[in-house]
VEXROTI-911991 format. One record per atom (N, C-alpha, C, O, CB): residue in three letters; x, y, z; residue number from 1; atom name. Coordinates in pm, whole numbers. Glycine has a CB too. Example, Ala and Ser with C-alpha at 12.3 -4.5 7.8 and 13.67 -1.06 7.14 Angstrom:
REM VEXROTI-911991
+-----+--------+--------+--------+-----+----+
!  aa !      u !      v !      w !   i ! at !
+-----+--------+--------+--------+-----+----+
! ALA !   1319 !   -569 !    780 !   1 !  N !
! ALA !   1230 !   -450 !    780 !   1 ! CA !
! ALA !   1320 !   -330 !    780 !   1 !  C !
! ALA !   1424 !   -332 !    846 !   1 !  O !
! ALA !   1131 !   -447 !    905 !   1 ! CB !
! SER !   1285 !   -225 !    708 !   2 !  N !
! SER !   1367 !   -106 !    714 !   2 ! CA !
! SER !   1290 !      3 !    787 !   2 !  C !
! SER !   1341 !    114 !    804 !   2 !  O !
! SER !   1408 !    -60 !    572 !   2 ! CB !
+-----+--------+--------+--------+-----+----+
//
This chain:
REM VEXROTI-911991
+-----+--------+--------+--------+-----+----+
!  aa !      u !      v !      w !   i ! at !
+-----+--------+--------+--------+-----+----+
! UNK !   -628 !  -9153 !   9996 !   1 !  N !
! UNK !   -539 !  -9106 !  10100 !   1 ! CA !
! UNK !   -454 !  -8991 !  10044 !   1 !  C !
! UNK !   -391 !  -8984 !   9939 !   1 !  O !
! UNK !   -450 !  -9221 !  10153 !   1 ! CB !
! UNK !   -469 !  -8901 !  10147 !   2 !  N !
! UNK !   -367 !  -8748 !  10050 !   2 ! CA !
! UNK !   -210 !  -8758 !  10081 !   2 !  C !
! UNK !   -144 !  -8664 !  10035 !   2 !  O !
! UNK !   -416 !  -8549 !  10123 !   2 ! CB !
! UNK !   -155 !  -8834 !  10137 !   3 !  N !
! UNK !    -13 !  -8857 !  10123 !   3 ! CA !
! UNK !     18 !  -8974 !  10044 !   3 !  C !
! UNK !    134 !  -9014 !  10032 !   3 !  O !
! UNK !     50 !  -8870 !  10251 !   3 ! CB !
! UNK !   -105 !  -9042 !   9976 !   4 !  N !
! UNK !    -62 !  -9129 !   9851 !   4 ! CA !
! UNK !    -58 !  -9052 !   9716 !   4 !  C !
! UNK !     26 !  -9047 !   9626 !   4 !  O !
! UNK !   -164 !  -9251 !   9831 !   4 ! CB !
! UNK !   -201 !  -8984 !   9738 !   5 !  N !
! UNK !   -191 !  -8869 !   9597 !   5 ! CA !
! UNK !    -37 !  -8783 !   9608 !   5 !  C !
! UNK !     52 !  -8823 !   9532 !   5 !  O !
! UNK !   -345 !  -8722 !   9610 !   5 ! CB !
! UNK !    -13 !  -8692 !   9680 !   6 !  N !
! UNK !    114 !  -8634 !   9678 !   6 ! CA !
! UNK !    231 !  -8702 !   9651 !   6 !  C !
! UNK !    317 !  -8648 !   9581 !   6 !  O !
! UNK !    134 !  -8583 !   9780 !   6 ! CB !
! UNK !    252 !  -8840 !   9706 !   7 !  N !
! UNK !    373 !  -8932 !   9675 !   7 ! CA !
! UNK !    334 !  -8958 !   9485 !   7 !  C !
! UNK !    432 !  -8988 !   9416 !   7 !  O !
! UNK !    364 !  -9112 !   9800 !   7 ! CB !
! UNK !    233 !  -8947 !   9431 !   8 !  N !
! UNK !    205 !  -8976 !   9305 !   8 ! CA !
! UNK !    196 !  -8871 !   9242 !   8 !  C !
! UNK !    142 !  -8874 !   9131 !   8 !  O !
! UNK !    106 !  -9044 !   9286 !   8 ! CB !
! UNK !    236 !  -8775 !   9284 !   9 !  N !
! UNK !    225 !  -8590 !   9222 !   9 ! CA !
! UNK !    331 !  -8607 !   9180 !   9 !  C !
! UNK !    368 !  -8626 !   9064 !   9 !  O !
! UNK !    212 !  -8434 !   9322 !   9 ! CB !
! UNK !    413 !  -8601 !   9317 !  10 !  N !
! UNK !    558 !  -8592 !   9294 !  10 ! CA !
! UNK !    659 !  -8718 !   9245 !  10 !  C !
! UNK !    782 !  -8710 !   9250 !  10 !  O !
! UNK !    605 !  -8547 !   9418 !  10 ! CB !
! UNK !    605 !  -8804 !   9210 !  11 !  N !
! UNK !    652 !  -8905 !   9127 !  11 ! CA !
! UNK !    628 !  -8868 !   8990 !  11 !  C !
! UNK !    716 !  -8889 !   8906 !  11 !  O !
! UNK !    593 !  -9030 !   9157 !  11 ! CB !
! UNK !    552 !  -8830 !   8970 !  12 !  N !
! UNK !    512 !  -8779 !   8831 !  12 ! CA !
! UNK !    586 !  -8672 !   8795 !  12 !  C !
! UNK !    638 !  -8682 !   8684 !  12 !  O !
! UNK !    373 !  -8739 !   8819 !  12 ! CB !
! UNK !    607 !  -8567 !   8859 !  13 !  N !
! UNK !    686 !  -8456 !   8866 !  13 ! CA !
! UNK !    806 !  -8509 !   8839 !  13 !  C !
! UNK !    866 !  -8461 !   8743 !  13 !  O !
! UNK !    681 !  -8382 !   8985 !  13 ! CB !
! UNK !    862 !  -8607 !   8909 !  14 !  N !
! UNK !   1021 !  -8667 !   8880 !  14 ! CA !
! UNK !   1038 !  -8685 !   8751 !  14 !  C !
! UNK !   1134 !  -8635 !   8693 !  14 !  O !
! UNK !   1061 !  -8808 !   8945 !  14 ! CB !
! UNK !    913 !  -8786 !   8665 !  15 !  N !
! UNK !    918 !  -8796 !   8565 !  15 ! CA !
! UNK !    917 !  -8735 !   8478 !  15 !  C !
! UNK !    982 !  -8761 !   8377 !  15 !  O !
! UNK !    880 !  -8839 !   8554 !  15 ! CB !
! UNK !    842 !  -8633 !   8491 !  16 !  N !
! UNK !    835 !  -8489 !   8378 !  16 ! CA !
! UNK !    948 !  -8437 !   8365 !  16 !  C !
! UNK !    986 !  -8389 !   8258 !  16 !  O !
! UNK !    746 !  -8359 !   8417 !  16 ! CB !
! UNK !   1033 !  -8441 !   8493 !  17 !  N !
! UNK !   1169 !  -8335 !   8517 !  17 ! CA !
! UNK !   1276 !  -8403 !   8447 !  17 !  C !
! UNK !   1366 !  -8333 !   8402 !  17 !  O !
! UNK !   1222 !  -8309 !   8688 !  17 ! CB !
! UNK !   1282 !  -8606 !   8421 !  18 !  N !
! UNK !   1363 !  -8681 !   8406 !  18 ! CA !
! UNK !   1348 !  -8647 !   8229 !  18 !  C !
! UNK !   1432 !  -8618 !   8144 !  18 !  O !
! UNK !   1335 !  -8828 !   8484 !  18 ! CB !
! UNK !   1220 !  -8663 !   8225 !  19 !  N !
! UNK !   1235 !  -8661 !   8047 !  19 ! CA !
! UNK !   1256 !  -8515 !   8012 !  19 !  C !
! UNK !   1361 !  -8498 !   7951 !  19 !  O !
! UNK !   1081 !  -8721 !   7951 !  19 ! CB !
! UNK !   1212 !  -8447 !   8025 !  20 !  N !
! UNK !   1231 !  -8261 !   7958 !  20 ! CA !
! UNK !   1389 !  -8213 !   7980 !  20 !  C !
! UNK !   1432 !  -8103 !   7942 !  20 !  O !
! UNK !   1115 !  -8117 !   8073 !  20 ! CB !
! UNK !   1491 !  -8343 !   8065 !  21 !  N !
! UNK !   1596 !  -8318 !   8028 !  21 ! CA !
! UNK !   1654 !  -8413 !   7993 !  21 !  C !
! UNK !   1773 !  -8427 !   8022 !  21 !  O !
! UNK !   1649 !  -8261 !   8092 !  21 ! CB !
! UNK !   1589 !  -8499 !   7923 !  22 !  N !
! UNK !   1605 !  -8581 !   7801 !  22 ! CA !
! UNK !   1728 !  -8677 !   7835 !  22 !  C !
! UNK !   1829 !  -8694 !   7766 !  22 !  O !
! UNK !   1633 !  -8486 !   7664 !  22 ! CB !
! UNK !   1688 !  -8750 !   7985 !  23 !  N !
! UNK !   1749 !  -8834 !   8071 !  23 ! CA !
! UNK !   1696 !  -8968 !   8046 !  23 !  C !
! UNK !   1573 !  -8968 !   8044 !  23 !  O !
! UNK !   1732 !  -8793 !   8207 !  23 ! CB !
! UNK !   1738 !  -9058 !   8029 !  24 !  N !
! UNK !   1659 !  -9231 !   8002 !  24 ! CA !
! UNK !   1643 !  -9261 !   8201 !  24 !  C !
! UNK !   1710 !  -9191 !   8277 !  24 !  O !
! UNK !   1827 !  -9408 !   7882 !  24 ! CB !
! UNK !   1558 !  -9358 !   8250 !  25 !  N !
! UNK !   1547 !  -9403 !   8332 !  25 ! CA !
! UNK !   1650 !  -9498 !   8408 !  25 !  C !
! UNK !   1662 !  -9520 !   8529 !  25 !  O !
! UNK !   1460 !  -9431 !   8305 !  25 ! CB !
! UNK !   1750 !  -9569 !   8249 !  26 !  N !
! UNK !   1894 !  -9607 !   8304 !  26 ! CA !
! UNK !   2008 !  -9520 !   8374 !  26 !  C !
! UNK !   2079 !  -9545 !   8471 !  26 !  O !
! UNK !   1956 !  -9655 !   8198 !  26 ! CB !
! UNK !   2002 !  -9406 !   8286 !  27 !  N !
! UNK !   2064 !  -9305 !   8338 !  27 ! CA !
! UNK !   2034 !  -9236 !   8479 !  27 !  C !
! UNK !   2123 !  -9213 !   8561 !  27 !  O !
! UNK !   2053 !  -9225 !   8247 !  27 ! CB !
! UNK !   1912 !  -9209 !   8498 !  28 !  N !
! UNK !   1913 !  -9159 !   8638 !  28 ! CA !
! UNK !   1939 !  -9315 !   8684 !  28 !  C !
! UNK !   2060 !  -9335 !   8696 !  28 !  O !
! UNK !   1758 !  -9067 !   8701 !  28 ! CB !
! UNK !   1901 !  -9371 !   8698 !  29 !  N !
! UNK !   1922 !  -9500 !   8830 !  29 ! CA !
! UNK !   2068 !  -9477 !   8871 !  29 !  C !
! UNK !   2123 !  -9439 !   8975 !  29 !  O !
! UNK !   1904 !  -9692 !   8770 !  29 ! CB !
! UNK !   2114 !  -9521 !   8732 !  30 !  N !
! UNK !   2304 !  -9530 !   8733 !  30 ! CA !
! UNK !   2319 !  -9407 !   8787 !  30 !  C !
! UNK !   2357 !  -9416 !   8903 !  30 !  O !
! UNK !   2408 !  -9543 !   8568 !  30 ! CB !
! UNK !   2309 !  -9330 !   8762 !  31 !  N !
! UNK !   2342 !  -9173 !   8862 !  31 ! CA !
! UNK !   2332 !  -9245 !   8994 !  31 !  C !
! UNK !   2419 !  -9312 !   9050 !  31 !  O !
! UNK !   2204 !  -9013 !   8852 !  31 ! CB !
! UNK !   2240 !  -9225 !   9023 !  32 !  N !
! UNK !   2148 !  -9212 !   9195 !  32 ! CA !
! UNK !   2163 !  -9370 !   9237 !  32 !  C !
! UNK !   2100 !  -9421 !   9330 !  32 !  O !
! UNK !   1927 !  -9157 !   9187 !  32 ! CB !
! UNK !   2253 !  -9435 !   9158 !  33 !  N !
! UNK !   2318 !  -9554 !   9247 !  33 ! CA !
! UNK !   2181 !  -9604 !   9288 !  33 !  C !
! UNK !   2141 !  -9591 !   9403 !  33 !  O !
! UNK !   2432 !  -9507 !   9390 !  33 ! CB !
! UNK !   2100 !  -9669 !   9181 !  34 !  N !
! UNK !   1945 !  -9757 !   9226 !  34 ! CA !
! UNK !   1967 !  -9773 !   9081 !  34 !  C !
! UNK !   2031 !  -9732 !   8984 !  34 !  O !
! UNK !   1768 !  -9674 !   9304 !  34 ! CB !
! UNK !   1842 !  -9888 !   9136 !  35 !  N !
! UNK !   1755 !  -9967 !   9046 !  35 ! CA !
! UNK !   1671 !  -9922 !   8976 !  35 !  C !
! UNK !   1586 !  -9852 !   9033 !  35 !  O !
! UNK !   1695 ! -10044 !   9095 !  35 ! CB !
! UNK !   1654 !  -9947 !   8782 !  36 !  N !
! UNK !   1575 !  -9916 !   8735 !  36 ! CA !
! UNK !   1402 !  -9919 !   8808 !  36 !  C !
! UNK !   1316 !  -9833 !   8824 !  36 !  O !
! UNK !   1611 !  -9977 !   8637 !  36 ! CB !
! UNK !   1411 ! -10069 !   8838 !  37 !  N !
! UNK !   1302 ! -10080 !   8871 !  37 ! CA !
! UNK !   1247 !  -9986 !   9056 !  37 !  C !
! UNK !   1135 !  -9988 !   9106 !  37 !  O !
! UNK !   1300 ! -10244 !   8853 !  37 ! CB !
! UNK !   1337 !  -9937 !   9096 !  38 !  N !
! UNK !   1338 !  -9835 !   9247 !  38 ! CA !
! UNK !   1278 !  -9723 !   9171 !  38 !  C !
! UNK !   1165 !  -9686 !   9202 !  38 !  O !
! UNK !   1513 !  -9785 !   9338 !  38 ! CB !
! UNK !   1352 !  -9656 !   9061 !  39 !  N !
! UNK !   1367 !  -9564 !   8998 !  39 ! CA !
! UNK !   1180 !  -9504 !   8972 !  39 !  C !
! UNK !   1107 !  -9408 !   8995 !  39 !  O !
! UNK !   1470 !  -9614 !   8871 !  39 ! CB !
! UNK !   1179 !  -9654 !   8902 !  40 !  N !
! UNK !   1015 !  -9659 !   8818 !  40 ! CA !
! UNK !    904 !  -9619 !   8979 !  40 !  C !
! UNK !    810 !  -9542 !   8999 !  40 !  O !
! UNK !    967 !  -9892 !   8726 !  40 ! CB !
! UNK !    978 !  -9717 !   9063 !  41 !  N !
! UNK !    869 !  -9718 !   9200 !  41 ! CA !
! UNK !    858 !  -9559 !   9239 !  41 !  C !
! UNK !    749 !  -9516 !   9276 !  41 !  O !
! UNK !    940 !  -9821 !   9357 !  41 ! CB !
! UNK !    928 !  -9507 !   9234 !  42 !  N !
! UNK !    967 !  -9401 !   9278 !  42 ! CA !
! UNK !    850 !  -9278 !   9212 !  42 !  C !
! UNK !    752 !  -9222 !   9261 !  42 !  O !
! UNK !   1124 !  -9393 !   9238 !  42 ! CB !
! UNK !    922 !  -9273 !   9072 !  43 !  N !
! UNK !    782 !  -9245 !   8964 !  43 ! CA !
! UNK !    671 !  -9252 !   8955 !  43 !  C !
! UNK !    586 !  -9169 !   8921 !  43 !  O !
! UNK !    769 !  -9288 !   8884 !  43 ! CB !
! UNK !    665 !  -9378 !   8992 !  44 !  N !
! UNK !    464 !  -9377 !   9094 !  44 ! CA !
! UNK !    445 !  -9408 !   9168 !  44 !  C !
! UNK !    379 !  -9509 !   9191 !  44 !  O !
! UNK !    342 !  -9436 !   9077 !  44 ! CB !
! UNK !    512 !  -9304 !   9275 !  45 !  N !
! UNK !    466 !  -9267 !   9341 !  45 ! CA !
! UNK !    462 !  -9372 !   9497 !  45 !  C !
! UNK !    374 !  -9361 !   9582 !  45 !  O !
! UNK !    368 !  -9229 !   9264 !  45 ! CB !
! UNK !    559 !  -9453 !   9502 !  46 !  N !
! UNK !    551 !  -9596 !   9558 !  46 ! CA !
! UNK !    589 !  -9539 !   9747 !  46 !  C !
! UNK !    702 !  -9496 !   9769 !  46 !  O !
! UNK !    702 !  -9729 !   9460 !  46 ! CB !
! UNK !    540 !  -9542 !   9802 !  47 !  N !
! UNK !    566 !  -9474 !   9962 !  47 ! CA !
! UNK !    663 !  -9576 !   9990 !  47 !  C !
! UNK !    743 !  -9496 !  10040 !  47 !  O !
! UNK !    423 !  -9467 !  10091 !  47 ! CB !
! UNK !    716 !  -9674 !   9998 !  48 !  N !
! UNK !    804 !  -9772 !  10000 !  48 ! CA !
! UNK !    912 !  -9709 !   9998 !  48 !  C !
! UNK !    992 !  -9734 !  10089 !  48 !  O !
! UNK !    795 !  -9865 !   9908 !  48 ! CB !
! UNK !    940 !  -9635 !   9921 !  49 !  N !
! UNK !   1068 !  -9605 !   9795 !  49 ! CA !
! UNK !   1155 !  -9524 !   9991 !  49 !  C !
! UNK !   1096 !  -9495 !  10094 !  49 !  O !
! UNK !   1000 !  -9422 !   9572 !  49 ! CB !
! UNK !   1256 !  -9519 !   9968 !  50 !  N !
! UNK !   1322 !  -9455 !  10131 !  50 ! CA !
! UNK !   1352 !  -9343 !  10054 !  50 !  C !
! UNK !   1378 !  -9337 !   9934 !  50 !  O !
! UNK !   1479 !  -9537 !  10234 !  50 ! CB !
! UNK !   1342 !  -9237 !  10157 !  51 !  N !
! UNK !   1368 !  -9082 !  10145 !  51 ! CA !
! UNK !   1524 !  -9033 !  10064 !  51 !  C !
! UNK !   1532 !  -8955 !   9969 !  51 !  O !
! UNK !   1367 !  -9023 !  10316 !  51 ! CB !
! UNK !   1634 !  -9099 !  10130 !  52 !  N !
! UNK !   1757 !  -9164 !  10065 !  52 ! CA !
! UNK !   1742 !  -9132 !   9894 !  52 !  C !
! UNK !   1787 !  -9033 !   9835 !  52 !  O !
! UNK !   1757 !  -9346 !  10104 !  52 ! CB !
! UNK !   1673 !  -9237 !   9840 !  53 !  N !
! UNK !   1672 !  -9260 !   9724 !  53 ! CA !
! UNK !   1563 !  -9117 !   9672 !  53 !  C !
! UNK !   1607 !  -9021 !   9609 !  53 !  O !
! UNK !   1626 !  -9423 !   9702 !  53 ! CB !
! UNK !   1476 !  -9126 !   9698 !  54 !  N !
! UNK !   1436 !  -8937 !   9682 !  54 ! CA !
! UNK !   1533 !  -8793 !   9628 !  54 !  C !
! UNK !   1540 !  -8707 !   9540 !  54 !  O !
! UNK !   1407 !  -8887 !   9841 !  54 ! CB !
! UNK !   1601 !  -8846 !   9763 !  55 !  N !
! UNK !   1695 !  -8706 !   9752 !  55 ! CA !
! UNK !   1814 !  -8767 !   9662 !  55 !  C !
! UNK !   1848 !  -8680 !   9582 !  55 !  O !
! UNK !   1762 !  -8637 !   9925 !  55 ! CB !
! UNK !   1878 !  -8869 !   9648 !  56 !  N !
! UNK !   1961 !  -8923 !   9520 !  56 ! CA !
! UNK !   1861 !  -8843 !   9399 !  56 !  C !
! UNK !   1884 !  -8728 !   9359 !  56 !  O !
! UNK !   1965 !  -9129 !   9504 !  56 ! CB !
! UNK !   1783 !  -8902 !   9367 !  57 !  N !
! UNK !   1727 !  -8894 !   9238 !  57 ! CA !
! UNK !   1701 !  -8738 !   9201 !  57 !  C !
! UNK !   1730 !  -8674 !   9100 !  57 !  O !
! UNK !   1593 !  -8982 !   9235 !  57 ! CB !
! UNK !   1639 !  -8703 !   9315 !  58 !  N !
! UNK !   1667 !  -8483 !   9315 !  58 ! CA !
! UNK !   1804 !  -8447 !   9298 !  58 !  C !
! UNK !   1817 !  -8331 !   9258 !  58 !  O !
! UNK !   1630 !  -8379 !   9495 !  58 ! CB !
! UNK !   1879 !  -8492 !   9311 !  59 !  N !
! UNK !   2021 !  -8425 !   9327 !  59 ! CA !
! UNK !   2055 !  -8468 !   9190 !  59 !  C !
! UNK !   2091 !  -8382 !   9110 !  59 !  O !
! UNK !   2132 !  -8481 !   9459 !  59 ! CB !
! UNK !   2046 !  -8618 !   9149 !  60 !  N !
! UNK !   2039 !  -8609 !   8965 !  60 ! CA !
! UNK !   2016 !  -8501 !   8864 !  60 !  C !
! UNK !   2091 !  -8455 !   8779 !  60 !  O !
! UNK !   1937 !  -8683 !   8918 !  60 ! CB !
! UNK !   1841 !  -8462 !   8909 !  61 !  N !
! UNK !   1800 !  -8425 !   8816 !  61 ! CA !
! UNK !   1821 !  -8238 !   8835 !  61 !  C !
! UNK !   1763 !  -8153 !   8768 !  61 !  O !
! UNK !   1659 !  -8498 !   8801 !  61 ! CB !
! UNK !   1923 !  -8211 !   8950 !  62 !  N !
! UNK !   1920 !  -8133 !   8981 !  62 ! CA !
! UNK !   1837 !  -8024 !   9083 !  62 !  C !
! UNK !   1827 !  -7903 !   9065 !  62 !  O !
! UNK !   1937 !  -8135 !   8908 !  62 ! CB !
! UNK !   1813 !  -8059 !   9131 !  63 !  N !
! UNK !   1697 !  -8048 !   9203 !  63 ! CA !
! UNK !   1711 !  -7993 !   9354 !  63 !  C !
! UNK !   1636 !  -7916 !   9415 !  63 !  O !
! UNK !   1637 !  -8177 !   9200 !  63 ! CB !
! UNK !   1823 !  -8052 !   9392 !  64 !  N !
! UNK !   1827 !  -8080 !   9586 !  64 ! CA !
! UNK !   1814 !  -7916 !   9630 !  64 !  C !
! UNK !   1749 !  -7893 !   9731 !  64 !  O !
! UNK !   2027 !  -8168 !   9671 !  64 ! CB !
! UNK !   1885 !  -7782 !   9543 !  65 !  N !
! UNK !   1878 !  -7706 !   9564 !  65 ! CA !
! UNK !   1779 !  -7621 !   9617 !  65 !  C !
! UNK !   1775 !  -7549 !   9717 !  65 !  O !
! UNK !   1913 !  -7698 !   9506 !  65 ! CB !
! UNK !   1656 !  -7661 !   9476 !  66 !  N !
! UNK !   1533 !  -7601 !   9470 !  66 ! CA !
! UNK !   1451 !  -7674 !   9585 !  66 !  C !
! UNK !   1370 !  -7605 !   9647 !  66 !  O !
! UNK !   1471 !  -7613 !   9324 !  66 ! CB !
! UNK !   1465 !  -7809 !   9621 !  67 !  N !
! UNK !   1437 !  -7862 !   9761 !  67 ! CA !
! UNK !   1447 !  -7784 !   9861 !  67 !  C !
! UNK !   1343 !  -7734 !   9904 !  67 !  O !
! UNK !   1511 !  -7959 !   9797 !  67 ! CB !
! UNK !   1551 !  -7757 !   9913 !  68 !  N !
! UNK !   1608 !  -7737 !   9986 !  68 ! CA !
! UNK !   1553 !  -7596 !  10017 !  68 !  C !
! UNK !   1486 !  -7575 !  10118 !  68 !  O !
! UNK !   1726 !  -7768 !   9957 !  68 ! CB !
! UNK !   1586 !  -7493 !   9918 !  69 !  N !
! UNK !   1523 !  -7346 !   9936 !  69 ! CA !
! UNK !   1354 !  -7412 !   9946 !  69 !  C !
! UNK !   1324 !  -7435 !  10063 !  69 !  O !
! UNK !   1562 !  -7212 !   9772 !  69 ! CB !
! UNK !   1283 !  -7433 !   9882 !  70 !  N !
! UNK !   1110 !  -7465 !   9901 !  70 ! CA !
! UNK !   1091 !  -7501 !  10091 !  70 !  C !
! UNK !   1011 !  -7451 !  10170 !  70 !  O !
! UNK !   1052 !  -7653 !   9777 !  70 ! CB !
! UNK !   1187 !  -7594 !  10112 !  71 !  N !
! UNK !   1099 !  -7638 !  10261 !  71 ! CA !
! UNK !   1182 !  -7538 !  10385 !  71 !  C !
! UNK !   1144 !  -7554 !  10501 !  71 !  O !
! UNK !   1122 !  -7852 !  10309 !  71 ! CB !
! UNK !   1264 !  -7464 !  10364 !  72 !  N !
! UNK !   1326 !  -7371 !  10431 !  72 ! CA !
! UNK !   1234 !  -7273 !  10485 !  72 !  C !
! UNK !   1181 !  -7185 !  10417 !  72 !  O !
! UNK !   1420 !  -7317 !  10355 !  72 ! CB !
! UNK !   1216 !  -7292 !  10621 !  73 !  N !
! UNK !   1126 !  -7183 !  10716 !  73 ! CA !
! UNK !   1136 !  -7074 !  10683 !  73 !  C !
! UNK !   1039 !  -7000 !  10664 !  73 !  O !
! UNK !   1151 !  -7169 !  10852 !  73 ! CB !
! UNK !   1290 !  -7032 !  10666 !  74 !  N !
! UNK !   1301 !  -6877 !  10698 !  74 ! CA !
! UNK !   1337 !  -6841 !  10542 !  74 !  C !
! UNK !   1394 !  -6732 !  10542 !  74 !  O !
! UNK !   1435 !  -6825 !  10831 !  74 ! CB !
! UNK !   1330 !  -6869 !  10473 !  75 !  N !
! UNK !   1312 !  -6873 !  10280 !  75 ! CA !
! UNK !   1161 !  -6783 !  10330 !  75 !  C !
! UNK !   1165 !  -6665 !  10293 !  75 !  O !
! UNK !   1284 !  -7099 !  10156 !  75 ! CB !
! UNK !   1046 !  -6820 !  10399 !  76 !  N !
! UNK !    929 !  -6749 !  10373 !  76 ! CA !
! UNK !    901 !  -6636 !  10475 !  76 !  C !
! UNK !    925 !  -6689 !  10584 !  76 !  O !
! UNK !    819 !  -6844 !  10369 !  76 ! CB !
! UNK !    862 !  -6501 !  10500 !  77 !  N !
! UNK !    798 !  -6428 !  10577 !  77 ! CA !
! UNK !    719 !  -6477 !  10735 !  77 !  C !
! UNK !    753 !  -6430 !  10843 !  77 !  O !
! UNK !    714 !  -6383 !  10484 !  77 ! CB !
! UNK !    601 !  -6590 !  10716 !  78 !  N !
! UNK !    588 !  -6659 !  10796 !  78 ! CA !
! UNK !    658 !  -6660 !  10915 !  78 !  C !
! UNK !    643 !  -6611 !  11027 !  78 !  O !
! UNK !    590 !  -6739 !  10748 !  78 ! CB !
! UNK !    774 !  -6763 !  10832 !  79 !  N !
! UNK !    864 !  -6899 !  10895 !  79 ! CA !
! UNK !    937 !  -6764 !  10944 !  79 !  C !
! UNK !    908 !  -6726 !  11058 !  79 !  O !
! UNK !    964 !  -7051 !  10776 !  79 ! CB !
! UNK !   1000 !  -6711 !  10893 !  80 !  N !
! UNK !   1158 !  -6570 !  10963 !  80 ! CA !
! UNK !   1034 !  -6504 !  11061 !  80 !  C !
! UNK !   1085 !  -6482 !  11172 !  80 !  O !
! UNK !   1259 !  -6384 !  10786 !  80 ! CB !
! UNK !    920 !  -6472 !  11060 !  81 !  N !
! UNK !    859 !  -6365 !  11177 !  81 ! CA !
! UNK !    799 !  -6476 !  11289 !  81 !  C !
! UNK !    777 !  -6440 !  11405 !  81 !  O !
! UNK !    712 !  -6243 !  11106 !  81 ! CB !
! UNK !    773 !  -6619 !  11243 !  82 !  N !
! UNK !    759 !  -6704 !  11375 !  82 ! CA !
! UNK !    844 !  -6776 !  11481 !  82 !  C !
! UNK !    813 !  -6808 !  11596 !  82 !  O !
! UNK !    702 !  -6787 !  11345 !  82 ! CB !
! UNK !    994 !  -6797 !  11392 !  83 !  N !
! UNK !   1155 !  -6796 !  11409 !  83 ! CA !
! UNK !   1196 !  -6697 !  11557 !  83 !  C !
! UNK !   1261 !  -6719 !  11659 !  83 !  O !
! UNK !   1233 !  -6714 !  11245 !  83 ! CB !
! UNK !   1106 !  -6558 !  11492 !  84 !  N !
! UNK !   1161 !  -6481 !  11565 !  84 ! CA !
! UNK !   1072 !  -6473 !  11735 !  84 !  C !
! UNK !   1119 !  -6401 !  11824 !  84 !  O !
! UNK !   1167 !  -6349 !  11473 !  84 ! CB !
! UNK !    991 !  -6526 !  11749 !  85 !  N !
! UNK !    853 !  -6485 !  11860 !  85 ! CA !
! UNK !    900 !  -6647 !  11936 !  85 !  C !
! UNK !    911 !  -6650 !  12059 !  85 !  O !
! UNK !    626 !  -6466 !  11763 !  85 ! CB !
! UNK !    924 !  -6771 !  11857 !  86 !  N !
! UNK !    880 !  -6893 !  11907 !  86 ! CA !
! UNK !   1009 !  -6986 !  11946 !  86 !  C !
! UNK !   1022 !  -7053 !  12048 !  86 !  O !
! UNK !    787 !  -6959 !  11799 !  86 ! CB !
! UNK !   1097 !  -6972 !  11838 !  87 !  N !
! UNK !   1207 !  -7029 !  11887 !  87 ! CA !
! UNK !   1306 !  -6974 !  11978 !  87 !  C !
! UNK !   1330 !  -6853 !  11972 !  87 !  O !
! UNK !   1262 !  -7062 !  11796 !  87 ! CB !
! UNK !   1381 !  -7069 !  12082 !  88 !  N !
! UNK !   1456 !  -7007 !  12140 !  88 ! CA !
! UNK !   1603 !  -6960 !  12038 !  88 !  C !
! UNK !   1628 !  -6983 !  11920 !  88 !  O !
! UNK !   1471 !  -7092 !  12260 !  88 ! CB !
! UNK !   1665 !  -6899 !  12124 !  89 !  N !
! UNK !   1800 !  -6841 !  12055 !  89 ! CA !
! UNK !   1900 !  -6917 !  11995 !  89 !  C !
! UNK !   1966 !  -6882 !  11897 !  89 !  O !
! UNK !   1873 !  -6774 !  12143 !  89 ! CB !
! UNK !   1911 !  -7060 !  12079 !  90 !  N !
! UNK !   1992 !  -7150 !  12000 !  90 ! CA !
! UNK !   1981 !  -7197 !  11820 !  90 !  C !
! UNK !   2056 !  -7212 !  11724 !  90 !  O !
! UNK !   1972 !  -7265 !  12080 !  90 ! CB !
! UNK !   1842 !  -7205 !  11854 !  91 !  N !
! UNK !   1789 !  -7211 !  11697 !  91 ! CA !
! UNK !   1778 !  -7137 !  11589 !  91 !  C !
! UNK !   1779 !  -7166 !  11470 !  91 !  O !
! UNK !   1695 !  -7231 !  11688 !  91 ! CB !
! UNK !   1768 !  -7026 !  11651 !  92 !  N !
! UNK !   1744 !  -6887 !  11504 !  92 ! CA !
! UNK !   1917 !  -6882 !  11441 !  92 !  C !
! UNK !   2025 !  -6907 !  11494 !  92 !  O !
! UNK !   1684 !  -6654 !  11595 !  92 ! CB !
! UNK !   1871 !  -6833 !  11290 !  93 !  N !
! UNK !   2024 !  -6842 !  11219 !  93 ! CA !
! UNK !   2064 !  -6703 !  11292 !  93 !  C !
! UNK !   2176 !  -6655 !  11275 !  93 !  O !
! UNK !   2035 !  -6841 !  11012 !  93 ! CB !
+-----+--------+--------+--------+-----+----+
//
């Protein structure tokens, strides 16, 4: 299933990001107010895990930013020239 692989990309990714800044798994939990063992679920990739605890654990490792700009419509060419044709006016920045 390709939204299990991706939940296990990006669990993995958490993990790479948690250790290369030389963070223990106690430490993020205690940050992001969870459970070691949430923490671990999280890490692989566990679809269970609530979105909540996601964005805790990004905002730990620093992250929410680079979130945040990545899924942003109008961050891309695309998204700002389909913004402009599709949405009504209330919506465009």
């Amino acid at each position: 299933m390709k939204t299990q692989r991706a939940a296990a990309t990006i669990g993995g990714q958490l993990l790479t990001w948690r250790k290369l800044l030389g963070l223990t798994a106690q430490q993020v939990a205690d940050r992001a107010q969870i459970s070691r063992t949430t923490l671990r679920k999280l890490e692989q990739g566990d679809l269970g895990v609530g979105f909540g605890v996601f964005l805790d654990v990004a905002r730990v490792l620093g992250m929410s930013e680079t979130l945040s700009t990545a899924l942003d419509p109008y961050e891309t060419d695309f998204g700002r020239a389909r913004a402009d044709q599709q949405l009504p006016q209330r919506v465009r920045r």
